[in-house]
C-alpha positions in Angstrom: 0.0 0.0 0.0 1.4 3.6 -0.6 2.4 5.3 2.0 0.6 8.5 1.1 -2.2 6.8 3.1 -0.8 8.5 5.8 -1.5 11.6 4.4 -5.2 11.0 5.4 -5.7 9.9 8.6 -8.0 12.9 9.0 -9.3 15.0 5.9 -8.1 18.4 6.2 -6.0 17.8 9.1 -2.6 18.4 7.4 -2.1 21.9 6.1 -1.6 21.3 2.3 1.5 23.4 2.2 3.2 20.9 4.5 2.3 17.5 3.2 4.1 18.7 0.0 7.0 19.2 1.8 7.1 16.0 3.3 7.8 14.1 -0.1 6.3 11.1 1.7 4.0 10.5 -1.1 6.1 10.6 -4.8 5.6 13.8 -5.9 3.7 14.9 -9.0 7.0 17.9 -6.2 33.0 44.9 -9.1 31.0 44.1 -5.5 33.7 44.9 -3.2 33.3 42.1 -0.9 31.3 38.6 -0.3 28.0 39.5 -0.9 28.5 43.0 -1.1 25.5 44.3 -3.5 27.1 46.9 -5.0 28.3 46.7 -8.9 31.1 48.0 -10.7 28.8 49.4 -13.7 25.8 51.5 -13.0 22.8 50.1 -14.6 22.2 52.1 -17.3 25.4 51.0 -18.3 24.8 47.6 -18.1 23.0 47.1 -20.9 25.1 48.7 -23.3 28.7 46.3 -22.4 29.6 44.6 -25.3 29.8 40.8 -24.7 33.6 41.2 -23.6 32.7 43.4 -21.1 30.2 41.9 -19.6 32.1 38.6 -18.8 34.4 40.5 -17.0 31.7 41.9 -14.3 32.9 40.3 -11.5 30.3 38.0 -9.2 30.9 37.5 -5.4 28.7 33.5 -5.0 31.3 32.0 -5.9 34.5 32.7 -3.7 33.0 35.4 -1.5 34.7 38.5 -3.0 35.1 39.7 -5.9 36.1 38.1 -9.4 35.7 38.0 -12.9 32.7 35.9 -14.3 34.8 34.4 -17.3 37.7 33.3 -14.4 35.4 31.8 -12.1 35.2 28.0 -11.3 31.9 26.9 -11.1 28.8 26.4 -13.5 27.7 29.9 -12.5 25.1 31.6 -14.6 24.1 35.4 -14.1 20.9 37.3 -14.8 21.4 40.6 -15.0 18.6 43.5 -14.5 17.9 44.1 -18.3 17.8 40.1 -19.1 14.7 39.9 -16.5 13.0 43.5 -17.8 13.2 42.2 -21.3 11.2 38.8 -20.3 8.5 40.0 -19.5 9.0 38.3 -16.5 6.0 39.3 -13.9 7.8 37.7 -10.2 11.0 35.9 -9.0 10.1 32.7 -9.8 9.1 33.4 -13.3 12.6 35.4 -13.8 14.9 32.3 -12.2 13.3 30.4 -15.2 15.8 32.5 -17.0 19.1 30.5 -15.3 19.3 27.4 -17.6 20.9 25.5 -14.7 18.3 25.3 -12.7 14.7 23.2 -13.1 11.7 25.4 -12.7 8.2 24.3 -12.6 4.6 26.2 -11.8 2.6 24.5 -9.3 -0.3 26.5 -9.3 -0.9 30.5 -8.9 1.5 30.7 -5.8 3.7 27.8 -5.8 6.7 27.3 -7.2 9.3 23.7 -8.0 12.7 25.1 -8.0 16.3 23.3 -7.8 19.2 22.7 -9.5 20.5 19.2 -10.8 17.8 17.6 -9.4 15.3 16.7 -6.4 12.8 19.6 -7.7 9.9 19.3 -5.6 7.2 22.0 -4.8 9.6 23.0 -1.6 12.9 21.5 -2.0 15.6 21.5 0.4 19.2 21.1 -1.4 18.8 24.8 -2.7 20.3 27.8 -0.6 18.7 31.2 -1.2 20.4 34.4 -0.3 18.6 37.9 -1.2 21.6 40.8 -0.1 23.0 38.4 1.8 20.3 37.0 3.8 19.2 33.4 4.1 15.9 32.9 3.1 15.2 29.4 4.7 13.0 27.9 7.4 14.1 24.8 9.7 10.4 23.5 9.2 11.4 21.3 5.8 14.7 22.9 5.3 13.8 24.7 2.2 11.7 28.2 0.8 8.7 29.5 0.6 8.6 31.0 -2.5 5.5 33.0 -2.3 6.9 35.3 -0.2 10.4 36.4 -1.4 8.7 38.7 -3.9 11.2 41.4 -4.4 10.6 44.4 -6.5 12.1 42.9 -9.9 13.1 46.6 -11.4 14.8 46.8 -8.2 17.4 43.7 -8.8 20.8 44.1 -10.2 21.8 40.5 -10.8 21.0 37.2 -9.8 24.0 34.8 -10.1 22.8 31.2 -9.9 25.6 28.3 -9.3 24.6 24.7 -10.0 26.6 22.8 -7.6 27.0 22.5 -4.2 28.7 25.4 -2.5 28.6 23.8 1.3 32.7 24.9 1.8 31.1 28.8 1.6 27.8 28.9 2.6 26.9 25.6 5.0 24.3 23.1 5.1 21.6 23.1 2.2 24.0 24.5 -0.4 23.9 21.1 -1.6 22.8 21.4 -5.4 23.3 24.6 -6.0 23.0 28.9 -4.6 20.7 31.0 -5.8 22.0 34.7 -4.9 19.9 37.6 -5.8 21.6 40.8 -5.2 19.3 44.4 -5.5 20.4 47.6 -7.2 22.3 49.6 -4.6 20.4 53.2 -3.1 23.0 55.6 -5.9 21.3 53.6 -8.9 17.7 54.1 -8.3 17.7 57.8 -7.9 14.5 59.8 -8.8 11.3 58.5 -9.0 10.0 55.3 -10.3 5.7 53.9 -10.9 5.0 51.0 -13.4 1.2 49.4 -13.6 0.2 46.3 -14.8 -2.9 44.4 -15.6 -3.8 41.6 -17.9 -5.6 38.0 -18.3 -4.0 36.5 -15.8 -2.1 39.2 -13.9 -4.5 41.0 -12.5 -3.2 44.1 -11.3 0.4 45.0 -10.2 2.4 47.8 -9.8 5.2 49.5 -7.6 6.4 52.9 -6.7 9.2 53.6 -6.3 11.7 57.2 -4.9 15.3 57.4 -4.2 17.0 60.6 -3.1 20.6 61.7 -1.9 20.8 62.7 1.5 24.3 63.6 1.7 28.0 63.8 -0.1 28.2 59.7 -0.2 25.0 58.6 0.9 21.7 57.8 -0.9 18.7 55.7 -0.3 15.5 54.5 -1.5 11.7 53.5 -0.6 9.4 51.3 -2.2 5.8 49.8 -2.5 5.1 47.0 -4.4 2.3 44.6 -4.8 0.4 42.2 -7.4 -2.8 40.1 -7.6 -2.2 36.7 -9.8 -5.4 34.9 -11.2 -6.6 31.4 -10.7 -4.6 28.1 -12.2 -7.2 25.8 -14.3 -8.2 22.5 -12.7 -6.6 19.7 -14.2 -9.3 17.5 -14.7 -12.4 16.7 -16.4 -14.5 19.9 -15.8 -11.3 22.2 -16.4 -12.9 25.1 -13.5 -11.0 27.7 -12.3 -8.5 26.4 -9.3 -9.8 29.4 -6.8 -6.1 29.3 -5.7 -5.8 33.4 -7.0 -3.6 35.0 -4.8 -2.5 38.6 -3.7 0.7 40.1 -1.8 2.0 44.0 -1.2 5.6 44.7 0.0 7.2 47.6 0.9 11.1 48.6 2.4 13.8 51.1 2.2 17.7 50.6 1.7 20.2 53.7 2.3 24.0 53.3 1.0 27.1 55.1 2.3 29.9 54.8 -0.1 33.6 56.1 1.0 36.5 55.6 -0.6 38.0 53.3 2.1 34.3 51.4 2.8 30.6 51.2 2.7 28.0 51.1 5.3 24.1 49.6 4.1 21.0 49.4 5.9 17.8 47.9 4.7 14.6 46.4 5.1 11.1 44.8 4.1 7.6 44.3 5.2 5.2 41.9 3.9 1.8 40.4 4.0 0.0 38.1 1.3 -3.1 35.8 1.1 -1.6 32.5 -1.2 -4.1 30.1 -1.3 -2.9 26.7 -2.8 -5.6 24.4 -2.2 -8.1 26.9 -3.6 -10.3 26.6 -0.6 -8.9 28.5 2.4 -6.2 31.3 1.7 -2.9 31.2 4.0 -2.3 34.5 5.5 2.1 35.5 5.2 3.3 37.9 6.9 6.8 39.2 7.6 9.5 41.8 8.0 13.5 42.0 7.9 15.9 44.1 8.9 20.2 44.3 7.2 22.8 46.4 8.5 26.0 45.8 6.4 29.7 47.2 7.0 32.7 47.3 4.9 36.2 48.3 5.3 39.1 47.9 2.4 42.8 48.3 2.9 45.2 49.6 0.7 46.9 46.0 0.4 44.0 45.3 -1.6 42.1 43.3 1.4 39.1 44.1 3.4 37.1 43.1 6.1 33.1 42.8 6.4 30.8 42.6 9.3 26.4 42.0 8.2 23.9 41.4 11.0 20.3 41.1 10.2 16.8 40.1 11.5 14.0 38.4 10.0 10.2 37.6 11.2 8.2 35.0 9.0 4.6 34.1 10.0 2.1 31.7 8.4 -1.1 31.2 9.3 -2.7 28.3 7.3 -6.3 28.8 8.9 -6.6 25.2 10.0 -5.3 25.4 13.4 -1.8 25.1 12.4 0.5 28.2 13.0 4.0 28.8 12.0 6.4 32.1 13.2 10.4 32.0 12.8 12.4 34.8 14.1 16.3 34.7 13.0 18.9 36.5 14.4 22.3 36.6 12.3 25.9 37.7 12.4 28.5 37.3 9.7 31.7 38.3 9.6 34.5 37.8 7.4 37.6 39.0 6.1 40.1 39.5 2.8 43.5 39.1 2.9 46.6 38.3 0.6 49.0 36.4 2.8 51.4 36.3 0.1 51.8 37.7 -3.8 50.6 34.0 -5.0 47.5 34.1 -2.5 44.2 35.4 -2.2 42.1 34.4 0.9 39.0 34.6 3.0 38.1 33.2 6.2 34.9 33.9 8.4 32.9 33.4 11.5 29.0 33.5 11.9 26.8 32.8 14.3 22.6 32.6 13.9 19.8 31.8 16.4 16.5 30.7 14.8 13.6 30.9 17.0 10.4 28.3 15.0 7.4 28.6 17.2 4.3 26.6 15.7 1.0 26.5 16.8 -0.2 22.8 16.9 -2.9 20.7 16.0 -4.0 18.9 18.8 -7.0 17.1 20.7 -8.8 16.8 17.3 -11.2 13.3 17.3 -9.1 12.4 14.1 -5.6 12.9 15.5 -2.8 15.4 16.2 -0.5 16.8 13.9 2.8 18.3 16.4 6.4 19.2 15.7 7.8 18.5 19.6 8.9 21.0 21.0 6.1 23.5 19.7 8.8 26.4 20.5 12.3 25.1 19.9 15.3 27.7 19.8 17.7 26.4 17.0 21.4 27.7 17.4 23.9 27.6 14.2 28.0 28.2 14.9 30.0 28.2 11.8 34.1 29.4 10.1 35.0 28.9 7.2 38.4 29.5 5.6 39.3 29.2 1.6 42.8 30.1 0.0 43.2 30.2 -3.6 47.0 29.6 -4.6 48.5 30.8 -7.8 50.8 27.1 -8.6 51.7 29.2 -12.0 50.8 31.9 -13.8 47.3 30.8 -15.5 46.6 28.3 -12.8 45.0 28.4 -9.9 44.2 25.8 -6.9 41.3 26.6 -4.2 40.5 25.2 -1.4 38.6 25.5 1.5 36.3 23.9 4.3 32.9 25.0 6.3 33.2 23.7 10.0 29.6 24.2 11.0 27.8 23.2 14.3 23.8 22.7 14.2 21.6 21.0 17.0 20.3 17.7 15.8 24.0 16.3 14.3 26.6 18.6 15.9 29.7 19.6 13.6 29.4 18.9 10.6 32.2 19.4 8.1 31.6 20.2 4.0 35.1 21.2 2.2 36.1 21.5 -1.3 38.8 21.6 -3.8 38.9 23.2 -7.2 41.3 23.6 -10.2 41.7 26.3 -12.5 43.6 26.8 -15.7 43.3 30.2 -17.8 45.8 30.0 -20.7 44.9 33.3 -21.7 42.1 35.7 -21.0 39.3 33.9 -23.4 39.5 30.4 -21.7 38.9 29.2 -17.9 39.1 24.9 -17.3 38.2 23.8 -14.2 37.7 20.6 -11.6 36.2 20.5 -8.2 35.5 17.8 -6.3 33.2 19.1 -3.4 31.4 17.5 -0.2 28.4 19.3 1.1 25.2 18.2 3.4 21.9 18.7 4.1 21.0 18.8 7.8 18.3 17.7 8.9 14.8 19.9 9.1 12.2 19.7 12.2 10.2 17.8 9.8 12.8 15.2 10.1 13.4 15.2 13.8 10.5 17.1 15.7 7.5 15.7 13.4 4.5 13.8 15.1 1.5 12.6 13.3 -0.6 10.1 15.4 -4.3 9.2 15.3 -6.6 8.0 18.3 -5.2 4.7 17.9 -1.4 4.5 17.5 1.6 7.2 16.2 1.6 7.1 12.5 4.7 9.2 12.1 7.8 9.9 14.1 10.9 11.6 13.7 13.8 11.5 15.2 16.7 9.8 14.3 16.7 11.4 11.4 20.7 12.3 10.2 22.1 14.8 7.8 22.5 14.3 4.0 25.6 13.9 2.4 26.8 14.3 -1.3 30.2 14.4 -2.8 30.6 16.6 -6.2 32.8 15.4 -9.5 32.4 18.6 -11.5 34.1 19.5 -14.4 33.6 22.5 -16.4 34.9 24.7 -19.6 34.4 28.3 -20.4 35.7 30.1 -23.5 35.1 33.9 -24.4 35.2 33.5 -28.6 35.9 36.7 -30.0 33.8 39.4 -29.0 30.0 38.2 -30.4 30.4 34.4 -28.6 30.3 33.3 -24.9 29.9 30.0 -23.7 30.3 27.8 -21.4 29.8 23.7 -20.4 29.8 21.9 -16.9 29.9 18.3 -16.3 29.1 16.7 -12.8 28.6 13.4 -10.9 26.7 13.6 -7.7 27.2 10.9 -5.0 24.6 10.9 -2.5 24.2 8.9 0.9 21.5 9.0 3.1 18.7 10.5 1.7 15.4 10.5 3.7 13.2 7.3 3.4 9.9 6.5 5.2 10.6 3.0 7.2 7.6 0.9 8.1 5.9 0.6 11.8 7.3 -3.1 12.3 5.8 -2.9 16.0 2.2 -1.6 14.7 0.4 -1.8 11.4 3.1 -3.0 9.2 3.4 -2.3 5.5 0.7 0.4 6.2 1.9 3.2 7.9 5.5 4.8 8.3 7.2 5.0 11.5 9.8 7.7 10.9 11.9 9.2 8.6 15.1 7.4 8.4 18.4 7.6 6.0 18.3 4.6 3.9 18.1 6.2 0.8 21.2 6.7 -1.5 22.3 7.1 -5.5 23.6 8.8 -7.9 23.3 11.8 -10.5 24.8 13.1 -13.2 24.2 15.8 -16.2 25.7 17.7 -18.6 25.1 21.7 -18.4 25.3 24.0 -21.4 25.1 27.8 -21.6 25.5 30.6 -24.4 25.3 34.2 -25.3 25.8 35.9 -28.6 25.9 39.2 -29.8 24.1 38.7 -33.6 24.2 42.0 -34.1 24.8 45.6 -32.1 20.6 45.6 -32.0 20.6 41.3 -31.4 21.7 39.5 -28.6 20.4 35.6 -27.8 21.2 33.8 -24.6 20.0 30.4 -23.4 21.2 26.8 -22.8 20.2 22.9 -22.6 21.1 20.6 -19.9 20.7 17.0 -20.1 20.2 15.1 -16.3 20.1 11.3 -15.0 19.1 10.3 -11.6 19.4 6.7 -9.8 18.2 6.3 -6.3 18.4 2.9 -4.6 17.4 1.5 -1.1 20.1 0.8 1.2 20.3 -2.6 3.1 18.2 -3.0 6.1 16.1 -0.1 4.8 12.3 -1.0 3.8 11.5 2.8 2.3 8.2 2.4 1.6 8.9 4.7 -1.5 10.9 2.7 -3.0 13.5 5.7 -3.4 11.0 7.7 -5.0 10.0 10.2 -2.9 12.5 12.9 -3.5 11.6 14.6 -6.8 10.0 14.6 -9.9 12.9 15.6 -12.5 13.3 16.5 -15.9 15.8 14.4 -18.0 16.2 17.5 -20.5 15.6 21.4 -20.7 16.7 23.9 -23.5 16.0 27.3 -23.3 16.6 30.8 -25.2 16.1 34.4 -25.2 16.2 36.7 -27.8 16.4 40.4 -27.1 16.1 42.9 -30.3 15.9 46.7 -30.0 13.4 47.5 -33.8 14.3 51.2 -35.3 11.7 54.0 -33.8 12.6 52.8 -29.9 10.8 49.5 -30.1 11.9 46.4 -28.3 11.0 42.8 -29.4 11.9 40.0 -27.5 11.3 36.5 -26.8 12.1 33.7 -24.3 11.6 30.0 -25.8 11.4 26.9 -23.5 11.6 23.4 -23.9 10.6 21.2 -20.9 11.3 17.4 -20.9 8.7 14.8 -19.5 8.5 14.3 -15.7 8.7 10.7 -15.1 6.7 9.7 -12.0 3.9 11.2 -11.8 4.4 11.7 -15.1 4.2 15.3 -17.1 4.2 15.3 -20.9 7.0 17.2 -22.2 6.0 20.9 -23.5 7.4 23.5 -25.3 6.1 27.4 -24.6 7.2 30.7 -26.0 6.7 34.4 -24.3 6.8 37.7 -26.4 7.3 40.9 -25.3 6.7 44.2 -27.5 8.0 47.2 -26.0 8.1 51.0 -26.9 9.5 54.0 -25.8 7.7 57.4 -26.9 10.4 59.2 -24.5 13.2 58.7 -22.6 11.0 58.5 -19.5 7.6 56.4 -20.5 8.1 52.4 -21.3 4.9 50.8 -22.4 4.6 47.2 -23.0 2.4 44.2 -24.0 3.6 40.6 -23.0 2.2 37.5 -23.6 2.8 34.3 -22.0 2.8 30.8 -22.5 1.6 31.7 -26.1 1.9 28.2 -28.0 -0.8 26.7 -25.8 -4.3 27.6 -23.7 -3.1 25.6 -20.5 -0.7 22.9 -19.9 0.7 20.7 -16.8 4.4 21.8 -15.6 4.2 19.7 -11.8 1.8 17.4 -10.3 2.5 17.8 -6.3 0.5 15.0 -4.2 -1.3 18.1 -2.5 -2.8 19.8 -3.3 -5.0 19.0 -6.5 -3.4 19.0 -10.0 -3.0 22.9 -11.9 -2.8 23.1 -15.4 -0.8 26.9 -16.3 -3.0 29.1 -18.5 -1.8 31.2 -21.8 -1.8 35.2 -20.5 -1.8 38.4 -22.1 -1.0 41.9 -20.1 0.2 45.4 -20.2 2.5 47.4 -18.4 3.3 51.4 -18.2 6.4 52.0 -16.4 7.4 56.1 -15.9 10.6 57.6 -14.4 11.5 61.0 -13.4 
């Protein structure tokens, strides 16, 4: 029998949101320092760097500081602000799409499947998200919730997007790959900016936006933003509307100091939305978050850093069940050259996580109880990385997180990596690269029990390990061709399984999460960009993927190894981005999706369009259409809630600055 039977010992019991996150059923689921913001081009700029020039803007994800895209090793990608403006790209989610490396997949109007080289599920939890620095995460599956990292998009600068494990940097959950979204610093959204949308399926949206100098080196901004999306289509016989339309406003300030010798940044966010997966009761979000970031350079060409921030999430799923996390974080680090052939960084942070739920207890059909209801999570972590100059064009890095959580103590995640550059055009690289994935309070802290026995349990639950083969090539060809290819094999050992109640209703209902899951994956990454013409420009990529999971011995998952994802064995995508005489724009983003195996998806293919004009320097209008080679289709079938099939959509925007 499967074992999503245990998904309904009471009917509407489980908030939806959750059960997806358990995978228990198989699922249908130059910035001058380390994540310094900042950019060495304004953005204006931006778009008019010839190919050349934009392969040497340097990123910060992937050695935290500063260094030249074409030198870096790792299958990075980078989005910059005029890639996602030309899209047509209407949230986060939707702009990600953009990263070839990574898979993602619509779930319905506010869900989102997102990871990179596999285990995409509707929340999954071998993805690390930063936005300016900050962790978006919550210990309660160990992954994101998507529908509320909403961030103004004409407010982002870049997002760089490494498929791979970074654990040696960043710590547990950078085990496939980081996501870092970085915003436009305070000097580059001067004046004031208003954009309106509305459409077929995007209801209404808009944002305001004013930034000001207040003094000699300092400048800042504030925003309101908000959108409404429309309803998914059932994906069944009748075809109805999902009733899963959804709603969120955000609003926030940042202020930048610039000196020559340093920077000082403070900002923050509030939130509050209304997603409503299951199309029945809406979930209210709320939150808030506070960053205060310092720098200091030295004339040696080093520098240190010191970022402290807060965050507040709430989630109210109107069901009885209540979630609030409150983080408290402190990162330091600091850049130094210990000799002429080295270039290091070492660092210390320390974070205190504070997951309070409300839970669901006493009912005649059960209880559904993460134990302790408040538990007080602490996180100690260093981590030091030298890269060594062996030669002139190469390079060898390496490096080691030494982290300390509460459910498996230290854990340790380092990494090596190779670099040749004969020359300024080409970069080979090699890493081989250990990271983990520690465990959630899903995994240890989870109770689900009935009147008559415990059907879950969790708590022997261990962290997940992978070691990384990568392997990777990028050429600059002249100065119309960039591209790049990345091969990796992922080892992984003890992924979560569901183990059978031998002492109760055997073969029925799962005991506890357990770690007798392990495989293999492995996949092929391709990425380009050419310059056609000075008005032409095409980006995109394909990446081929293969995943093996197996049960270990003395495990009896009752998943079979399943549970863990619904992946793609192929994706290809492109942009196209064409300034037309008389200040026109035409672009288009082509997609091609490979079938999801179990539950299976059909392969599709989808196009957007974008036609924008510019009557003045100041006004933008635009007309955008979505998803244009077909009225609906299926992108992810979760196991809750009910199947979504994504609709074709049409809308306009009028964007003005001043």
């Amino acid at each position: 029998m499967k074992s999503d039977l245990l998904l309904r010992p009471a009917p509407g019991l489980v908030p939806l949101s959750i059960v997806v996150v358990l995978s228990i059923a198989p699922p249908c689921a130059r910035p001058a320092a380390a994540q310094q913001p900042d950019t060495v081009t304004s953005v204006g700029a931006l778009k008019r760097l010839s190919l050349e020039q934009l392969m040497s803007v340097d990123v910060t994800s992937v050695s935290r500081r500063p260094e030249r895209l074409a030198n870096a090793a790792s299958a990075i990608q980078v989005i910059t602000s005029e890639d996602i403006r030309r899209s047509g790209a209407t949230n986060l989610a939707e702009a990600l799409r953009l990263a070839t490396n990574l898979q993602v997949a619509q779930v319905n109007a506010s869900q989102w499947a997102i990871s990179a080289r596999g285990f995409d599920n509707v929340l999954a939890d071998k993805l690390l998200v930063m936005i300016d620095g900050r962790t978006v995460y919550t210990p309660l599956y160990a992954g994101v919730y998507w529908d509320v990292q909403n961030p103004p998009l004409e407010s982002i600068d870049r997002i760089e997007v490494i498929s791979g494990p970074g654990g040696a940097l960043w710590g547990a959950n950078a085990v496939n790959g980081v996501i870092n979204i970085i915003t436009k610093r305070a000097s580059d959204t001067q004046g004031l900016y208003v954009s309106a949308s509305g459409g077929s399926e995007l209801d209404e949206a808009g944002t305001v936006r004013y930034g000001a100098r207040l003094g000699d080196s300092t400048f800042a901004r504030v925003y309101v933003d908000g959108f409404g999306d429309g309803s998914t289509r059932l994906a069944d016989t009748t075809g109805a509307q999902a009733g899963d339309a959804w709603h969120t406003v955000q609003g926030g300030f940042r202020a930048d100091q610039v000196r020559r010798n340093g920077s000082l940044t403070l900002q923050g966010d509030l939130y509050g939305g209304r997603p409503n997966p299951d199309g029945a009761t809406a979930v209210a979000t709320s939150g808030g978050d506070v960053l205060g970031r310092w720098k200091r350079s030295f004339a040696t060409g080093g520098d240190v850093q010191l970022q402290v921030y807060f965050d507040r999430t709430y989630r109210d799923f109107r069901n009885g069940f209540t979630e609030g996390l409150s983080t408290y974080d402190a990162d330091w680090q600091h850049h130094f050259h210990p000799t002429g052939s080295q270039d290091a960084v070492w660092g210390l942070e320390v974070r205190l996580m504070d997951h309070r739920t409300q839970n669901i207890v006493g009912s005649p059909t059960g209880s559904f109880e993460f134990l302790p209801s408040p538990r007080l999570l602490h996180l100690y972590s260093g981590f030091v990385q030298d890269e060594i100059a062996l030669v002139r064009d190469l390079r060898f890095t390496v490096g080691t997180k030494l982290e300390h959580n509460d459910y498996t103590g230290w854990e340790v995640q380092p990494s090596a990596r190779l670099a040749w550059s004969p020359g300024d055009r080409h970069t080979l690289w090699a890493a081989v690269s250990r990271a983990v994935r520690t465990p959630s309070r899903i995994d240890r802290d989870f109770t689900l029990s009935t009147p008559s026995f415990t059907a879950i349990t969790g708590d022997d639950f261990q962290s997940e390990t992978l070691v990384a083969y990568e392997l990777g090539w990028r050429v600059q060809a002249g100065t119309r061709l960039s591209a790049s290819v990345s091969g990796f094999y992922n080892d992984y050992d003890d992924l979560r399984s569901v183990e059978p109640d031998t002492a109760g209703v055997a073969g029925v209902f799962p005991e506890k999460f357990e770690n007798g899951v392990r495989g293999h994956a492995s996949g092929v990454e391709l990425a380009a960009d050419l310059v056609v013409s000075q008005r032409w420009r095409l980006r995109g990529g394909y990446t081929a993927f293969a995943k093996r999971l197996t049960i270990k011995p003395g495990s009896m998952d009752l998943n079979h190894g399943t549970a863990e994802s619904d992946d793609t064995p192929n994706q290809a995508l492109v942009q196209s981005i064409a300034d037309l005489p008389f200040h026109v724009e035409f672009d288009a983003v082509a997609r091609y999706v490979g079938a999801l195996p179990m539950p299976r998806v059909p392969s599709y293919g989808e196009l957007d369009a974008r036609v924008g004009w510019h009557p003045t320097a100041r006004l933008e209008l635009s007309l955008v259409g979505q998803n244009l080679l077909h009225a609906w289709h299926a992108e992810f079938i979760p196991s809750s809630p009910s199947p979504r099939d994504i609709e074709r959509s049409v809308y306009g925007k009028v964007a003005l600055t001043w």
